[in-house]
Backbone as a ProteinNet text record, in pm:
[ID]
protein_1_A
[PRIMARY]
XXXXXXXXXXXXXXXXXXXXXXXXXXXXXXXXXXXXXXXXXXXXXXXXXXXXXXXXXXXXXXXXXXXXXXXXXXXXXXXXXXXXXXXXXXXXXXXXXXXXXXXXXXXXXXXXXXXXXXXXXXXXXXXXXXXXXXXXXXXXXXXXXXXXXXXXXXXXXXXXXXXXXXXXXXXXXXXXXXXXXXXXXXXXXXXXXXXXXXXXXXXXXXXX
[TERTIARY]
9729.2	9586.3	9522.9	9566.3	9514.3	9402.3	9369.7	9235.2	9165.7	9071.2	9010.1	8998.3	9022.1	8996.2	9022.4	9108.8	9138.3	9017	8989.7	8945.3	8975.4	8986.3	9048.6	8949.9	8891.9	8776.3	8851.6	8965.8	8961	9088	9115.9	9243.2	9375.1	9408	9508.4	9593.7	9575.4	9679.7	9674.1	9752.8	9732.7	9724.8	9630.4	9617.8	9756.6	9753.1	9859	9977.9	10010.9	10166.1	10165.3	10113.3	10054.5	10204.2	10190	10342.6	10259.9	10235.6	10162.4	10253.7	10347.6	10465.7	10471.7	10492.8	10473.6	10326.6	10222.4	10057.7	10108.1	10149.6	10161.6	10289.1	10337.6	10451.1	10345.7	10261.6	10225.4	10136	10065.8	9959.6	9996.7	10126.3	10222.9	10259.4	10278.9	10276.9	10177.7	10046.7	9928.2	9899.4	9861.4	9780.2	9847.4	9959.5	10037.2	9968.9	9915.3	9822.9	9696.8	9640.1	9518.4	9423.4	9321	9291.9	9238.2	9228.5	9268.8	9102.1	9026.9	8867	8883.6	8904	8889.4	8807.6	8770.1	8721.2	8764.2	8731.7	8834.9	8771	8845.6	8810.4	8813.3	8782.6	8801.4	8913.6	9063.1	9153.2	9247.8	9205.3	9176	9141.5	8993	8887.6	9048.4	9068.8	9136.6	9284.4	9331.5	9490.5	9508.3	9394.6	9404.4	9473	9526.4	9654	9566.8	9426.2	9347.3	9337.5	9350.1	9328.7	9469.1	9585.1	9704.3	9722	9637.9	9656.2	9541.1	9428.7	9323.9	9408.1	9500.1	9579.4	9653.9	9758.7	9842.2	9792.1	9634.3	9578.3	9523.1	9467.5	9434.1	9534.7	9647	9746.9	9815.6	9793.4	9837.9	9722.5	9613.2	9494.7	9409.1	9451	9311	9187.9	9077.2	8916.6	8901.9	8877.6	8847	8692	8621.6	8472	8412.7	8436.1	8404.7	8255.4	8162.5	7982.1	8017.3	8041.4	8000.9	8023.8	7989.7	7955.5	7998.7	8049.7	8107.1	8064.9	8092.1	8006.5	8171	8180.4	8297.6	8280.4	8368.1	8261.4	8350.8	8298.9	8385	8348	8379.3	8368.7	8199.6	8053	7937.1	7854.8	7894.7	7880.2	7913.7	7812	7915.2	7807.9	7867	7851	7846	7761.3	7789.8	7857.7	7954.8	8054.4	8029.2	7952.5	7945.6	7997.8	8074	8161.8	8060.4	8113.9	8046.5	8191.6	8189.1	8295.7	8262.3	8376.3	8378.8	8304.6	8204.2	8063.2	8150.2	8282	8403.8	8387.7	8410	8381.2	8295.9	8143.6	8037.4	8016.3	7959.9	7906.3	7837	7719.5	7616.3	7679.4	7759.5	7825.5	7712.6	7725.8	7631.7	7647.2	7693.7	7715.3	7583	7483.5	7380.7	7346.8	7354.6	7313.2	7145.4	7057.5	6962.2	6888.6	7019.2	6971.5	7020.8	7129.2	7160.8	7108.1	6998.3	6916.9	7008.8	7125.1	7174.9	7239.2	7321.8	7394.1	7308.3	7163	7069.5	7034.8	6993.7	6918.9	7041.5	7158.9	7270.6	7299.3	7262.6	7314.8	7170.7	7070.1	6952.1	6956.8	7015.5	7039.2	7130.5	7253.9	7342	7277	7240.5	7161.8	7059	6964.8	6874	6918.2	6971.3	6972.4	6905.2	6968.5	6923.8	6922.1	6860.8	6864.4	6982.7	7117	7236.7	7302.6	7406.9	7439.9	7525.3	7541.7	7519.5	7643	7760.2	7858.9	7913.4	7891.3	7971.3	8047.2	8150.8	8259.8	8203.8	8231	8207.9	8299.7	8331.1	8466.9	8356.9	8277	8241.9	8107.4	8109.7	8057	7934.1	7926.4	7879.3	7717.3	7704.5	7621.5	7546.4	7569.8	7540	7387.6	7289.8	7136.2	7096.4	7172	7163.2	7197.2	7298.2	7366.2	7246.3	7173.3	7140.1	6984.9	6953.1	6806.5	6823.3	6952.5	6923	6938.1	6946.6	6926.5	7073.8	7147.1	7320.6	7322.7	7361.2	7408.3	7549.3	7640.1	7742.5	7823.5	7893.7	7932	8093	8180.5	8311.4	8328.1	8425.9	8402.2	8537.7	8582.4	8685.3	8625.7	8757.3	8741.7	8782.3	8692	8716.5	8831.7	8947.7	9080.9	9044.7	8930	8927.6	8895.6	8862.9	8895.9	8983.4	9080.9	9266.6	9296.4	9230.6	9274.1	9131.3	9161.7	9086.8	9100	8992.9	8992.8	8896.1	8933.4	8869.5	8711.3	8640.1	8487	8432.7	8498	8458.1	8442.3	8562.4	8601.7	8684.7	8665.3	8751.1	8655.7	8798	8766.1	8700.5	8778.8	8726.8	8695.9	8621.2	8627.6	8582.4	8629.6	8590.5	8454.2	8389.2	8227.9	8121.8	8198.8	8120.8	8144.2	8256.7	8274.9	8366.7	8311.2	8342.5	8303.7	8336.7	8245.5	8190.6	8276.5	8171	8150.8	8027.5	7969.5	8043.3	8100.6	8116.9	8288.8	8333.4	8462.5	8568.5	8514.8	8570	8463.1	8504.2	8412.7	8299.9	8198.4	8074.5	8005.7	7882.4	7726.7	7671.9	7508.4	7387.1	7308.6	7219.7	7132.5	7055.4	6887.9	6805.1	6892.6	6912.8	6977	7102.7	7147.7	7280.2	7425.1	7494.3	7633.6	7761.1	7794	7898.6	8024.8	8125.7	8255.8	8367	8387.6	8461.7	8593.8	8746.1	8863.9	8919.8	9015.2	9064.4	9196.5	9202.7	9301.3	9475.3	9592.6	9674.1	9758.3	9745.3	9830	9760.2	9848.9	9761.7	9747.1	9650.8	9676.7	9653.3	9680.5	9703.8	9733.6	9706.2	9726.1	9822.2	9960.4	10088.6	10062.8	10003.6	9995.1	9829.8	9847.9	9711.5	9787.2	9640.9	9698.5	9554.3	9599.7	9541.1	9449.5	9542.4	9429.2	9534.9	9554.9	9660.6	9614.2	9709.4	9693.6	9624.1	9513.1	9474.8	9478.2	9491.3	9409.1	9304.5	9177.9	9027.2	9049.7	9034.8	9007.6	8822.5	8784.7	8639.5	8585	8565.8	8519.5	8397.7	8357.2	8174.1	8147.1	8069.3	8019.7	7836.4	7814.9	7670.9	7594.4
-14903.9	-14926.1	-14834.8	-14715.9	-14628.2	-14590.9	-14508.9	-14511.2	-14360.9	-14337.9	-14211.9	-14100.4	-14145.6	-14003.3	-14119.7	-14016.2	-14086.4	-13966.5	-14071.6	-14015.4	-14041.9	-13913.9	-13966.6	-13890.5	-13974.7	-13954.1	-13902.4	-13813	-13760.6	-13825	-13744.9	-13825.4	-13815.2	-13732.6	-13716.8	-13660.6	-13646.2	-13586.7	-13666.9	-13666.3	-13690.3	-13583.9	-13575.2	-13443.9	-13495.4	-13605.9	-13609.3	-13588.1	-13582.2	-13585.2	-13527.7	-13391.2	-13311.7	-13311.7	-13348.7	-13331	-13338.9	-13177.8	-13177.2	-13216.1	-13195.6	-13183.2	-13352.7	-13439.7	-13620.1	-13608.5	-13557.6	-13555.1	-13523.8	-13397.9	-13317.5	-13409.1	-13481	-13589.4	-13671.2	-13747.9	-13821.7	-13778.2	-13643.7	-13597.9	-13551.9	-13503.1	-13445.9	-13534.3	-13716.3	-13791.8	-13872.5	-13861.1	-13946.7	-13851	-13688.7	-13637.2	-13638.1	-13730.4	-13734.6	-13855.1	-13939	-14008.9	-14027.6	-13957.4	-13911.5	-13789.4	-13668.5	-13558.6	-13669.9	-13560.2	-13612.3	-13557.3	-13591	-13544.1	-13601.8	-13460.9	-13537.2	-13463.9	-13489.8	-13466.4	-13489.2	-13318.9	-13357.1	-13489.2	-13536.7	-13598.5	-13535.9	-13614.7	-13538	-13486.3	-13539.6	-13481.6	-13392.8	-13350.1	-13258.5	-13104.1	-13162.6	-13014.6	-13019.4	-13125.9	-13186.3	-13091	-13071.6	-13066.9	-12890.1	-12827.4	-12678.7	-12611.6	-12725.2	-12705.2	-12703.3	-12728.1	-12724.6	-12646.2	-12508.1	-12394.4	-12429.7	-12470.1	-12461.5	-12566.5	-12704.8	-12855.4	-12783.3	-12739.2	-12699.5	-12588	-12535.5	-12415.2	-12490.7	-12605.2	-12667.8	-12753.1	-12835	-12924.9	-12843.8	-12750	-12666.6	-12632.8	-12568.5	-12513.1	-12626.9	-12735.9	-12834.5	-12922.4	-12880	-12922.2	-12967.7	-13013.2	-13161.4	-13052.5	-13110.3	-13069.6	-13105.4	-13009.2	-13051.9	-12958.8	-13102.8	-13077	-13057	-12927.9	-12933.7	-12863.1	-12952	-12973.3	-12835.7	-12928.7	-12899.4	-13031.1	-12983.9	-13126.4	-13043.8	-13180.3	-13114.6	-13256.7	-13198.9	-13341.8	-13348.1	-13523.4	-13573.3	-13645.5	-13629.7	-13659	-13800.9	-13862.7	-13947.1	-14011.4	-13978.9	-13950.7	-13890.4	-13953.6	-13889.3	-13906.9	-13961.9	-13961.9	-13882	-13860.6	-13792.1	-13880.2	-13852.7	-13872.7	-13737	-13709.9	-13657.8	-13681.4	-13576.3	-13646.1	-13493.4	-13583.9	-13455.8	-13492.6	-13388.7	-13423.6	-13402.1	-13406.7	-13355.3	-13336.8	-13212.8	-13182.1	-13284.4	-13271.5	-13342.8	-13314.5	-13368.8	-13265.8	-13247.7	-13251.7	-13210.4	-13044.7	-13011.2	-12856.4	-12810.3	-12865.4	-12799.1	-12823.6	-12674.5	-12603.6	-12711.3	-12694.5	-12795.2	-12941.2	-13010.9	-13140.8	-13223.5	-13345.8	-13498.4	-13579	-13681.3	-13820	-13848.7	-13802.9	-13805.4	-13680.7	-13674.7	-13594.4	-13541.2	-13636.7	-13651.7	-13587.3	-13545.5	-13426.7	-13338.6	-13313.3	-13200.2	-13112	-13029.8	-13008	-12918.8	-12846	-12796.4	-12849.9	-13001.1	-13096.8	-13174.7	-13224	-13285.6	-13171	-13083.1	-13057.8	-12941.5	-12975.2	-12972.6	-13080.7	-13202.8	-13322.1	-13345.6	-13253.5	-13307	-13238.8	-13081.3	-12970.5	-13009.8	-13088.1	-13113	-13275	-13306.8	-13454.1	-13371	-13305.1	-13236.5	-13231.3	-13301.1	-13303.8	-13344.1	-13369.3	-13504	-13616.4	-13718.6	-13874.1	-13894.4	-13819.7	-13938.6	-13955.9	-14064.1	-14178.8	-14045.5	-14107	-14021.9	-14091.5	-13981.9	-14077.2	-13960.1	-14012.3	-13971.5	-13973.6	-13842.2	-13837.2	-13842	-13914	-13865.2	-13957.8	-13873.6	-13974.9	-14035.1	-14089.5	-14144.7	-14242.7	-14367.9	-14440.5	-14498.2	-14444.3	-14475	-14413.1	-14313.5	-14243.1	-14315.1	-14409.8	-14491.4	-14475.2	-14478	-14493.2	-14341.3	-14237.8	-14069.3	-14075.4	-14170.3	-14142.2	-14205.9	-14306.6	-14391.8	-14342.8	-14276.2	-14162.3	-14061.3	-14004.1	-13924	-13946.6	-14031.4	-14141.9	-14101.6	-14133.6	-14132.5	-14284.8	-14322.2	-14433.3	-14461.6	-14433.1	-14476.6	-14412.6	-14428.7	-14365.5	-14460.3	-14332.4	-14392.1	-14304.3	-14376	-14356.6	-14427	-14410.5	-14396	-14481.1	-14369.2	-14313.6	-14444.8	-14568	-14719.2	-14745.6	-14742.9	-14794.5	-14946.1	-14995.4	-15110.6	-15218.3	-15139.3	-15239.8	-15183.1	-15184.1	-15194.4	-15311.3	-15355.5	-15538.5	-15621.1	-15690.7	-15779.1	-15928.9	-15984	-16112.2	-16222.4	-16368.7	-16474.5	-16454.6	-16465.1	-16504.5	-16382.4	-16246.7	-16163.5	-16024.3	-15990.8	-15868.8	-15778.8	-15685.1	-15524.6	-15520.8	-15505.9	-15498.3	-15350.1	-15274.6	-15135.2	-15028.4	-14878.5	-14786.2	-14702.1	-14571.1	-14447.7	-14408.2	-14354.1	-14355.1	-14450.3	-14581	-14733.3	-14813.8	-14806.8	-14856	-15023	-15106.3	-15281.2	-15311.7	-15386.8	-15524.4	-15417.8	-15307.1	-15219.3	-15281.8	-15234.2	-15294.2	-15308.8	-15127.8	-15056.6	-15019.3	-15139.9	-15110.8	-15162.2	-15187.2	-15194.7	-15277.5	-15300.6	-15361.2	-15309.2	-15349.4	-15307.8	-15369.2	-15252.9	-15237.1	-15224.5	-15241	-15226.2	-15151.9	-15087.6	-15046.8	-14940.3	-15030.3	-14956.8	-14992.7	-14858.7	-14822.3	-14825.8	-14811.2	-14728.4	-14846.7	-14818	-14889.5	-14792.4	-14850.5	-14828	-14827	-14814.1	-14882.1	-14837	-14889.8	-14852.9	-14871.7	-14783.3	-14816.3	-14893	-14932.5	-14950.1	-14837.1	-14785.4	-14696.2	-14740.3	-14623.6	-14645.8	-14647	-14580	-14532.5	-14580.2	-14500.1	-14515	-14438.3	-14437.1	-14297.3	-14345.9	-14258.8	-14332.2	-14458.6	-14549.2	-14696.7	-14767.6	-14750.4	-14738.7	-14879.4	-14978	-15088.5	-15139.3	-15249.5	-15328.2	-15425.6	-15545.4	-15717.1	-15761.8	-15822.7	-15907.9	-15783.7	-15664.7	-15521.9	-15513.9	-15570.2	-15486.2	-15314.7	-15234.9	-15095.2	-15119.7	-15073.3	-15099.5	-14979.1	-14990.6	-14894.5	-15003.6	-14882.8	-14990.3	-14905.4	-15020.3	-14987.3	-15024.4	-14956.9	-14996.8	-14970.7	-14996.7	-15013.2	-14962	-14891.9	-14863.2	-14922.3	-15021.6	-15090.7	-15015.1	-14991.9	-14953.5	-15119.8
10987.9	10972.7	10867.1	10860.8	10732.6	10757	10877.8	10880.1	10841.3	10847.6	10741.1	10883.6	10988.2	11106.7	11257.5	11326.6	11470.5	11567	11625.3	11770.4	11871.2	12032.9	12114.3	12193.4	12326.3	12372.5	12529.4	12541.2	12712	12752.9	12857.7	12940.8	12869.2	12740.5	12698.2	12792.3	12908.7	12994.1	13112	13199.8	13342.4	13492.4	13532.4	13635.2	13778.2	13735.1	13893.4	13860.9	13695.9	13658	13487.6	13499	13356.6	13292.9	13159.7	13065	12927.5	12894.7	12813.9	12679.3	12704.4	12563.6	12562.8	12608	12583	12519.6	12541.1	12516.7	12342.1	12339.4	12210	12088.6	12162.3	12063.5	11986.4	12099.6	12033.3	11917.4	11965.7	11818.9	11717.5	11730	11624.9	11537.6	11569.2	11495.7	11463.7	11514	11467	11440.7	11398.2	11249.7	11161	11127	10973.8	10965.7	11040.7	10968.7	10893.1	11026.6	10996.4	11073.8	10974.1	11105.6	11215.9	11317.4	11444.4	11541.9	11568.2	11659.6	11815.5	11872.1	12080.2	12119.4	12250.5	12344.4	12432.3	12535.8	12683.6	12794.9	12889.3	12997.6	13129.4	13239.4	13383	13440.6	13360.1	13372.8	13359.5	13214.4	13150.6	13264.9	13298.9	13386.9	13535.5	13534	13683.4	13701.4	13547.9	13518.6	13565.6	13519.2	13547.4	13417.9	13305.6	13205.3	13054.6	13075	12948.1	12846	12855.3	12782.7	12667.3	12768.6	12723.9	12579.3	12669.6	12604.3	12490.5	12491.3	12381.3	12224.5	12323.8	12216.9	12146	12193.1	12102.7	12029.1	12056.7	11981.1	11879	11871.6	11755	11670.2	11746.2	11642.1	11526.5	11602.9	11520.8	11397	11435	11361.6	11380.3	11508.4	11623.9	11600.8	11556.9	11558.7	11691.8	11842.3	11944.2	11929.5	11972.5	11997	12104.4	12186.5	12293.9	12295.2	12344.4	12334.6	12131.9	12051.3	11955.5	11843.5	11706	11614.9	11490.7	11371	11273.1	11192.5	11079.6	10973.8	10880.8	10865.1	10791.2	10680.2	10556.1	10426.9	10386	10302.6	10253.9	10088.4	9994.1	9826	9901.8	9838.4	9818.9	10001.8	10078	10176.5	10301.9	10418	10513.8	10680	10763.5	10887.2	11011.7	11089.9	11188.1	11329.3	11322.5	11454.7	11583.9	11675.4	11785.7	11901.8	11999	12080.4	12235.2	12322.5	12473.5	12528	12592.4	12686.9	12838	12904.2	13030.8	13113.7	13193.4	13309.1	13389.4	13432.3	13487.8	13455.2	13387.6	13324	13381.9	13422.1	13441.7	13559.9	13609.3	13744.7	13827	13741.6	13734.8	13759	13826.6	13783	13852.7	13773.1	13867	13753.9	13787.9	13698.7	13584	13609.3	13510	13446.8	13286.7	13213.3	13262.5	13288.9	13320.2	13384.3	13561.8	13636.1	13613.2	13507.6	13444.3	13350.2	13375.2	13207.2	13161.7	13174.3	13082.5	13012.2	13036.1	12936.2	12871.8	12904.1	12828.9	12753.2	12730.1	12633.6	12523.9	12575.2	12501.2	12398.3	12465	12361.1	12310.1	12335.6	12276.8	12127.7	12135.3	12033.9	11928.7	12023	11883.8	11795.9	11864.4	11742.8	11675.6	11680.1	11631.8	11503.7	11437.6	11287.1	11184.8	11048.3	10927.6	10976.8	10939.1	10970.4	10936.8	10892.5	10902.5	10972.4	10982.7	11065.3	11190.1	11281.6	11421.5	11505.5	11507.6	11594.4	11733.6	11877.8	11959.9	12028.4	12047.1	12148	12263.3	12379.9	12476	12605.9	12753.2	12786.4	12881.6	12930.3	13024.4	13026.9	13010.9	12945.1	13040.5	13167.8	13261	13273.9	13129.8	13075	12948.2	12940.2	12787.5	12803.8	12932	12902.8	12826.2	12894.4	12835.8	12666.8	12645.9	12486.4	12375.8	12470.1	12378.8	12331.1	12433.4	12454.7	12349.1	12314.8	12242.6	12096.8	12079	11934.3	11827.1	11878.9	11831.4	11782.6	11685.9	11636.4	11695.2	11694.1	11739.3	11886.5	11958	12054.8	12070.3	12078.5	12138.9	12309.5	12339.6	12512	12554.7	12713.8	12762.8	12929.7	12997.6	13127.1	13265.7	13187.8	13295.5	13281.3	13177.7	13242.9	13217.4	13143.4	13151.7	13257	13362.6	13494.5	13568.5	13536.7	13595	13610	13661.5	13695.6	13680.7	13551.5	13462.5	13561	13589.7	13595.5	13508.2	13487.6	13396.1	13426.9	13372.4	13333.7	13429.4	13505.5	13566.7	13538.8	13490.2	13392.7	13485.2	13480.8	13535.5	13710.5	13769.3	13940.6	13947.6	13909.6	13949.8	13868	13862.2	13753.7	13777.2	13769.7	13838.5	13807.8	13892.9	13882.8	13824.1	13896	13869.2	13946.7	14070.9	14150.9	14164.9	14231	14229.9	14115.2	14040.8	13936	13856.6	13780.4	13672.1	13541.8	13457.3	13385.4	13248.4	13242.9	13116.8	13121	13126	13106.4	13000.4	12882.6	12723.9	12684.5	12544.4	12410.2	12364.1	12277.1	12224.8	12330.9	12343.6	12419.5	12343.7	12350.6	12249.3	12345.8	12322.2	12387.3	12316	12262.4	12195.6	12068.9	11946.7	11849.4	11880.7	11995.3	11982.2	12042	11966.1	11999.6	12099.2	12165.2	12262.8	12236.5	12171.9	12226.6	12324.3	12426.6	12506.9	12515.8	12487.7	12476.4	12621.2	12631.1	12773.6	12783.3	12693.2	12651.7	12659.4	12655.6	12674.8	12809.6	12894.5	13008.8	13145.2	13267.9	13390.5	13451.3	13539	13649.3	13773.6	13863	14054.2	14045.6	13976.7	14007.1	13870.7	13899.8	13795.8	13696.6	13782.1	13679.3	13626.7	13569.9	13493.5	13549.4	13564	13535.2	13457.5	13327.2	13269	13231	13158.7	13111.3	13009.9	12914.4	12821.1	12748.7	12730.9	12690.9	12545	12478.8	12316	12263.8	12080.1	12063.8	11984.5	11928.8	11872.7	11754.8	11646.1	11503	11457.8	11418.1	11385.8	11247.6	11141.5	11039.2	10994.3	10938.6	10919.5	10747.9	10756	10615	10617.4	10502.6	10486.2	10469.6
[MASK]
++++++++++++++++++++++++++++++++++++++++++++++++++++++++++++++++++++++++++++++++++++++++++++++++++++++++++++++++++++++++++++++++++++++++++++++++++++++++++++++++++++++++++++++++++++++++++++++++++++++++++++++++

């Protein structure tokens, strides 16, 4: 695909079955493609193994954005790319940024920029009304698994902190300004299979 920067939004590990060295294969061969921008997930905060998984992603080059932002250029152009760590991490935890004022007015600080184009990490998509409030143009996101088990004209049965019939479990969302995309990612956790969830990765394009 040739693409100008990978991102990987969380869950590079598994907390029920941590093998950070399979995690570290694969990044060792996707930054010879391209640098490499993550952000942790809940499994990650879950694994107890983070500090470890954060030391080898650096040493190797991964830009991990944990609640910080870094700008990416391309010939006369550039973009802002800001990350959010997992509310897994934080004391303070509750599924909404909202009743959290120390993670809101965290993601309020790092947009606080120039008007240009505005892209975020973040693993949990179940937050999209918080992402979209703080006027981010783009957002990549994780965490649903897709469903796990996809059905016709219904979508994804289940998804951690969304319950039955969740909303936000792959493709593009709109809401306000802001775009969504949600991976279904690669792997599994507690629940060994998918049906009718194939593993992706998402290529996305930015045209002015």
């Amino acid at each position: 695909m040739n693409p100008d920067i990978i991102v990987i939004t969380g869950d590079l590990i598994d907390s029920n079955n941590t093998n950070i060295e399979v995690s570290m294969d694969l990044i060792n061969q996707a930054i010879e493609i391209a640098p490499i921008c993550y952000v942790s997930g809940n499994h990650e905060a879950l694994s107890g193994s983070y500090d470890s998984l954060k030391f080898q992603l650096e040493k190797v080059g991964v830009t991990v954005l944990d609640n910080e932002k870094t700008e990416i250029f391309k010939e006369t152009s550039s973009i802002d790319l800001i990350g959010l760590s997992d509310i897994s991490f934080s004391q303070s935890k509750g599924l909404e940024y909202g009743g959290n004022i120390e993670n809101k007015n965290l993601l309020k600080t790092l947009t606080e920029t120039n008007k240009q184009f505005k892209i975020l990490l973040s693993h949990r998509p179940e937050l999209f009304d918080v992402y979209s409030s703080s006027g981010v143009d783009l957002v990549f996101s994780g965490h649903a698994h897709g469903g796990q088990f996809r059905l016709p004209f219904i979508g994804g049965l289940i998804a951690p902190d969304q319950g039955f019939f969740p909303k936000l479990t792959e493709g593009i969302h709109t809401n306000n300004n802001t775009s969504m995309v949600i991976s279904r990612g690669l792997g599994n956790s507690i629940i060994p299979i998918r049906i009718f969830n194939r593993p992706e990765l998402i290529v996305v394009e930015l045209s002015k």
